[in-house]
C-alpha positions in Angstrom: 98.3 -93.6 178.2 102.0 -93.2 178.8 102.3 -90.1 181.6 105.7 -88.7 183.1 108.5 -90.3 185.6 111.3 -89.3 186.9 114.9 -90.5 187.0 117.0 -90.6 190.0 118.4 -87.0 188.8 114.8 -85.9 189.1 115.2 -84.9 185.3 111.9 -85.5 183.3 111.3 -88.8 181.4 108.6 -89.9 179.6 108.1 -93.5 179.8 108.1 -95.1 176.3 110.1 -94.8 173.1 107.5 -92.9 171.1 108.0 -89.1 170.5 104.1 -89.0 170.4 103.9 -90.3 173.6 106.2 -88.2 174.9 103.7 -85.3 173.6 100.9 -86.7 175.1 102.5 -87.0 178.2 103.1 -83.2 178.7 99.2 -82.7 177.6 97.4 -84.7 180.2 100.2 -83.7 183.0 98.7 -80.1 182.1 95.2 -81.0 181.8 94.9 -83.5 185.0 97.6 -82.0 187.2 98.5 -79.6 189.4 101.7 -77.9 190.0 104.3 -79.2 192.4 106.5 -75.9 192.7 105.6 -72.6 193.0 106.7 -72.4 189.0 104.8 -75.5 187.7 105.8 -78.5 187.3 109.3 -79.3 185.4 108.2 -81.6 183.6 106.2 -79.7 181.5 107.1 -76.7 179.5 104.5 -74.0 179.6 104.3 -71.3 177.5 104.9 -67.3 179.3 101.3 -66.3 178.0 99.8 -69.3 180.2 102.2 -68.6 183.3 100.0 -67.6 186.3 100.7 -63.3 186.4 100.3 -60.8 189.1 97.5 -58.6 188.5 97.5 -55.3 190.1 94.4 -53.2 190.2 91.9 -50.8 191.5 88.5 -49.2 191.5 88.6 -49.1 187.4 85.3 -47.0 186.3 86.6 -47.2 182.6 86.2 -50.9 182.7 83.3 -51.1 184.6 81.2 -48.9 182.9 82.4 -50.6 179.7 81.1 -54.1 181.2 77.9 -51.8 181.7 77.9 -51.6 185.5 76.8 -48.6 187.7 80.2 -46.3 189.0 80.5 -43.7 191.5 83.6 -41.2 190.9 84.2 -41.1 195.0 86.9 -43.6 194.4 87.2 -45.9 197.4 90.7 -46.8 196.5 91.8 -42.7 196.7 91.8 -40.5 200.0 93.0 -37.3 200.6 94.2 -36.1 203.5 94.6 -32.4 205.4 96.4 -32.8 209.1 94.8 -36.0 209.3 91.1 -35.2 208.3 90.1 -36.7 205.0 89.1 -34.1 201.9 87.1 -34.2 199.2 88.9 -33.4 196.0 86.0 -30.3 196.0 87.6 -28.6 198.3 91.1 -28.1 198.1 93.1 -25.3 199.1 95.4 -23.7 196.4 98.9 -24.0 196.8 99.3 -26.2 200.0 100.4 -29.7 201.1 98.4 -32.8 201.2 98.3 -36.3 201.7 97.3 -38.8 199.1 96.4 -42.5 199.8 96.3 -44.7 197.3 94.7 -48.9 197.8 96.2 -51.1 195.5 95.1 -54.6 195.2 96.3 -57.8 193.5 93.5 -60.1 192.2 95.9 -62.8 191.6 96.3 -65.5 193.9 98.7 -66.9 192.6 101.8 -64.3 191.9 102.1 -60.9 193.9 102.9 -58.1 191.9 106.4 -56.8 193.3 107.4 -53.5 192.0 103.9 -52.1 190.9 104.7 -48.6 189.1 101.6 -46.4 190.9 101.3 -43.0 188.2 99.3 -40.4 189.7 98.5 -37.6 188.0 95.5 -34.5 188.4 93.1 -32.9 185.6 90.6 -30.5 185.5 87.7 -31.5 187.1 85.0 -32.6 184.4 85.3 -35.6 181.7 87.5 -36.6 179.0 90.1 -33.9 180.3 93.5 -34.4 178.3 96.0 -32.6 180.0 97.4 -34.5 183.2 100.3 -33.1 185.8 102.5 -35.5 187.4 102.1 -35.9 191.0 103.8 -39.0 192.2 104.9 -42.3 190.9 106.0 -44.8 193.3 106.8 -48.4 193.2 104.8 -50.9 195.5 104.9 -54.7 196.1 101.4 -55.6 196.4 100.8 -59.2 198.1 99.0 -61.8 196.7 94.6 -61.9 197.1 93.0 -60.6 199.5 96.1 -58.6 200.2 96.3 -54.8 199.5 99.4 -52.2 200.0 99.1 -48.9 200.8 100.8 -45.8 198.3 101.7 -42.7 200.4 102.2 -39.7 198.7 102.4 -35.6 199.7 100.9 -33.2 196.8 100.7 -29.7 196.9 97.9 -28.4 194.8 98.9 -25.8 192.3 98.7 -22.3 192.8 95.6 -21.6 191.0 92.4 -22.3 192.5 89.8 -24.5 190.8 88.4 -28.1 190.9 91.0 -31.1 190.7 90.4 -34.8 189.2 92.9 -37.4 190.9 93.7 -40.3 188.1 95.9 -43.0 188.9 97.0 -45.7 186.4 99.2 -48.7 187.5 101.7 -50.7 185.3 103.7 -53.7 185.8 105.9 -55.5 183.2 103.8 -58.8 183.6 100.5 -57.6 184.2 97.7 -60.6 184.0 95.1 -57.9 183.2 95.8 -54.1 182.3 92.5 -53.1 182.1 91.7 -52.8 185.7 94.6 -50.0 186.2 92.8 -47.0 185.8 90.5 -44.9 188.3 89.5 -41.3 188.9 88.7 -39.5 191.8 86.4 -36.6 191.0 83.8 -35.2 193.5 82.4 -32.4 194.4 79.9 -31.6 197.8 77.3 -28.5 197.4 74.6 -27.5 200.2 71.2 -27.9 198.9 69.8 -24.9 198.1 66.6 -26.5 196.3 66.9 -26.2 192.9 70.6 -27.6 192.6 72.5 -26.4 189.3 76.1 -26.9 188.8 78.2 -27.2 185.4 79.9 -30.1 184.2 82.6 -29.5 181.6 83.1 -32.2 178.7 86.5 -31.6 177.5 86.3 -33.1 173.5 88.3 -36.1 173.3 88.7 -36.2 169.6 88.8 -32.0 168.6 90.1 -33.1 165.2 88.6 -36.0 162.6 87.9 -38.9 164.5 90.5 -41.9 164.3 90.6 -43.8 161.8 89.5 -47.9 162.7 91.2 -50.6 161.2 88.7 -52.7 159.7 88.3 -56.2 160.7 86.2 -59.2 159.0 84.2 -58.5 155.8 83.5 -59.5 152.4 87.8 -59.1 152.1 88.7 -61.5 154.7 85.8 -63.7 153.7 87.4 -64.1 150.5 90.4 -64.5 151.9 89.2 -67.5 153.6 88.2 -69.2 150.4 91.3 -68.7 148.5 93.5 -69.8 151.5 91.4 -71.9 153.6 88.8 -74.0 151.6 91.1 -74.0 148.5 94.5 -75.3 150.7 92.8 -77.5 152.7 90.6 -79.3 149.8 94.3 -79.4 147.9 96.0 -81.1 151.2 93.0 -83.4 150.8 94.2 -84.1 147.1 97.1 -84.9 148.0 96.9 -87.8 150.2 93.9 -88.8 147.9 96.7 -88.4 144.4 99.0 -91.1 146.6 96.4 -94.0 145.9 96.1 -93.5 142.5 97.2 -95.7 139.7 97.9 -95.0 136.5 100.2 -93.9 133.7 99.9 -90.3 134.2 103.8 -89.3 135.4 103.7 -89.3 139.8 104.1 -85.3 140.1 101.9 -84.4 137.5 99.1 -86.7 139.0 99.9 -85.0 142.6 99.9 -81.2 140.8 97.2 -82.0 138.4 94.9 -83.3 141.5 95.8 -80.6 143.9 95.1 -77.9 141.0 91.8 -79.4 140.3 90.7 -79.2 144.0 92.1 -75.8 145.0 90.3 -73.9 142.1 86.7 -75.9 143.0 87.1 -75.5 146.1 88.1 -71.9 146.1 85.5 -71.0 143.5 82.6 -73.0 146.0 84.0 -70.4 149.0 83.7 -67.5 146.9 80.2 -68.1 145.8 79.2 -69.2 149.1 80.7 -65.8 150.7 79.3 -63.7 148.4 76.1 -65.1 148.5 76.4 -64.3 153.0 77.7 -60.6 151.9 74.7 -60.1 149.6 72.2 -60.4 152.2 74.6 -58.4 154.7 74.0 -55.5 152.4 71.8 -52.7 154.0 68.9 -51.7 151.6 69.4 -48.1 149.6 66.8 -47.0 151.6 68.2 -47.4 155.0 68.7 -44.2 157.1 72.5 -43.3 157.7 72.5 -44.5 161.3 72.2 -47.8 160.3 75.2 -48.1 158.1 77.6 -45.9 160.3 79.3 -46.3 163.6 78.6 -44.0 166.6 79.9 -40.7 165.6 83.3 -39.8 167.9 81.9 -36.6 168.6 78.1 -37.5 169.8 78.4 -37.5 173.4 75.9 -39.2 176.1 75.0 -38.5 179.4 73.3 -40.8 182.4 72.6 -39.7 186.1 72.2 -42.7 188.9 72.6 -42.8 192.6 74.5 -45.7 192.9 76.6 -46.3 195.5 80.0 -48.6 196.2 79.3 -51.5 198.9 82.4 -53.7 198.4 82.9 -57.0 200.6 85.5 -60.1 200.7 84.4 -63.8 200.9 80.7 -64.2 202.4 80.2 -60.9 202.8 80.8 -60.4 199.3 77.0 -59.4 197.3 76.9 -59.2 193.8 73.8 -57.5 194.0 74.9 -55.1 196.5 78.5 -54.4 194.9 76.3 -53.9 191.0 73.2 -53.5 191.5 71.8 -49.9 190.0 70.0 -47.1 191.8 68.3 -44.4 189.8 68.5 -40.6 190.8 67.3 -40.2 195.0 65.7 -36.9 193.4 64.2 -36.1 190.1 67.9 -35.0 188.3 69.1 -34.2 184.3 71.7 -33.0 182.6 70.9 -30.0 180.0 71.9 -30.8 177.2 71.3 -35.1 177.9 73.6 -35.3 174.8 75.1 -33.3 172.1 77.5 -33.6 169.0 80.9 -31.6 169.3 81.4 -28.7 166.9 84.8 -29.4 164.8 87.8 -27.8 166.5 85.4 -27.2 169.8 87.8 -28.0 172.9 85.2 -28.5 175.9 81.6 -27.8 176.1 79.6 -27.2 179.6 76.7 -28.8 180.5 73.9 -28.2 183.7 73.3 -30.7 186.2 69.8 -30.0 187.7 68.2 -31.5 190.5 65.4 -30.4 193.3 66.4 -31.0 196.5 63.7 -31.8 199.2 63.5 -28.7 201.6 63.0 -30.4 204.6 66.1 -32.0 206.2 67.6 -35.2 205.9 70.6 -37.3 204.7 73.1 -36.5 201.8 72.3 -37.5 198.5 75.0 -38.9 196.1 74.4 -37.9 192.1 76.7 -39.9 189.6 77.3 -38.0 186.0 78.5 -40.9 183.3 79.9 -39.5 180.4 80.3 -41.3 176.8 82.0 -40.0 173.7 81.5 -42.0 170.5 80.5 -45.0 172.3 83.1 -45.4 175.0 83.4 -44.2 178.8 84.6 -40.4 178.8 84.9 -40.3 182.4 82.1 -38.2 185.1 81.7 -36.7 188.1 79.9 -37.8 191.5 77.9 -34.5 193.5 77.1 -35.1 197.0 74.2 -32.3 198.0 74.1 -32.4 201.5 70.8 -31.1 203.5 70.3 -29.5 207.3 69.3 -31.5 210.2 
């Protein structure tokens, strides 16, 4: 198989006169080899969307719980800080300076990820909160893996008391993977006083109709593949089969007479054959709703867990340790579990209920997942702390 050379220039060459060859030379040099420089080697052309990109992130419950894996909302990648001692975003004092640490990582290897726009921004404490307020937005140049780079920021809290969400969302113009950009920071700590109740407000994510969803596949692309697939490829196939044929029929009407032929048999064969598919697709009259509807954008879900982040690099590193579920420490629910939002409703407040043990012992961590139509809302993590 020819494969690539160099000149004395160091141009690239492919040995060989054929402009196939040349082709094939570029393919195996990216299948069998590795890169020479930093940027690949020369002699091959990649395309941008293959290029090896920098790919910022950090503690992303969004795309975790959409990959179905437990989350805590005690961000490990988010600390706040008060004259040096560490707060919880519980307990913030209105109106007064703090400082905000945020970990960035880079999960390439590869490329770092030089001038990483880090956006953070506060919401009400809850889920699914819309309004956010601007707190900082520096650039960082985070280092390739297992590198990290620490944001420093200062925040003063507003003026009005209450609960505060921290969300931070990175962006970089050649971002390898986007999703793993977004985390929250949203605790609160609460002495146990056996029961434990505390609200949790939803905030309604969709308060009008739900969104509209392109649709994708279906009887109308099926069909579409018969016309333009079966019927152009069986008239390509005509084509080459017209060229061998002898006869006193004129040369282009024996190409456009054969081509004709096959495209409308081989369109009609699609049509029938996708139509047959769709028929038994069809849900029966009798079906309840819920099987011909997607999740409504207004049902909401709840869960409750007591899992806890145990992160690690290289050996230490335990999948099952790092994913692996714990249910509630105590007996814990959220009244109501779940609940469809009224139309125009803006929030709704829920209970979080647990028993405490009276006797003392060590803090208990409670995470609240929220889902709305189907996809993560956001949630909150209580610790309930106990004497002794």
């Amino acid at each position: 198989m020819p494969c690539c050379g160099r000149n004395a220039n160091g141009a690239a060459q492919a040995k060989g006169s054929s402009r196939r060859g040349c082709w094939l030379c570029k393919a195996w040099a990216v299948l069998t080899r590795k890169s020479k420089t930093p940027e690949g080697d020369p002699c091959v052309t990649v395309p941008g969307r293959l290029v090896r990109k920098p790919d910022p992130c950090i503690y992303s419950q969004f795309l975790l719980m959409q990959l179905g894996k437990p989350v805590t909302w005690d961000n490990p990648d988010v600390r706040i800080f008060r004259n040096g001692v560490e707060q919880y975003t519980y307990d913030l004092v209105a109106d007064t300076d703090y400082d905000v640490e945020i970990t960035v990582h880079n999960s390439s290897r590869d490329k770092p990820a030089d001038g990483t726009v880090v956006d953070v921004r506060w919401i009400e404490f809850g889920a699914g909160g819309q309004i956010r307020t601007p707190i900082a937005a520096p650039a960082v140049n985070v280092p390739i893996w297992p590198g990290t780079v620490v944001a420093p920021m200062k925040w003063r809290t507003p003026a009005s008391p209450g609960h505060y969400c921290i969300e931070v969302e990175l962006s970089h113009p050649n971002d390898g993977n986007p999703a793993n950009n977004r985390g929250w920071n949203n605790t609160q700590v609460h002495a146990a006083n056996s029961p434990v109740d505390r609200k949790v407000r939803i905030f309604n994510r969709h308060p009008g109709e739900c969104p509209k969803v392109a649709e994708g596949g279906g009887p109308f692309l099926d069909y579409r593949r018969a016309l333009y697939g079966w019927g152009l490829l069986a008239a390509m196939a005509a084509m080459f089969y017209a060229h061998t044929m002898h006869g006193d029929m004129g040369f282009g009407r024996r190409y456009g007479l054969t081509m004709l032929i096959a495209y409308v048999l081989a369109a009609a064969a699609g049509v029938i054959y996708y139509w047959n598919i769709n028929r038994g697709r069809r849900a029966p009259k009798d079906a309840p709703p819920t099987d011909r509807k997607r999740i409504d954008c207004h049902l909401v879900t709840t869960a409750i867990d007591s899992y806890e982040f145990a992160d690690g690099t290289g050996k230490t590193f335990d999948p099952d340790a790092v994913f692996g579920g714990k249910p509630p420490i105590w007996p814990a629910h959220i009244d109501p579990p779940s609940f469809v939002f009224l139309p125009g409703e803006a929030f709704r407040d829920v209970d979080f209920h647990t028993d405490a043990p009276d006797e003392p012992g060590p803090p208990a961590n409670f995470n609240v997942n929220i889902w709305q139509g189907g996809e993560p809302s956001g949630g909150v993590t209580f610790t309930i702390t106990r004497g002794g």
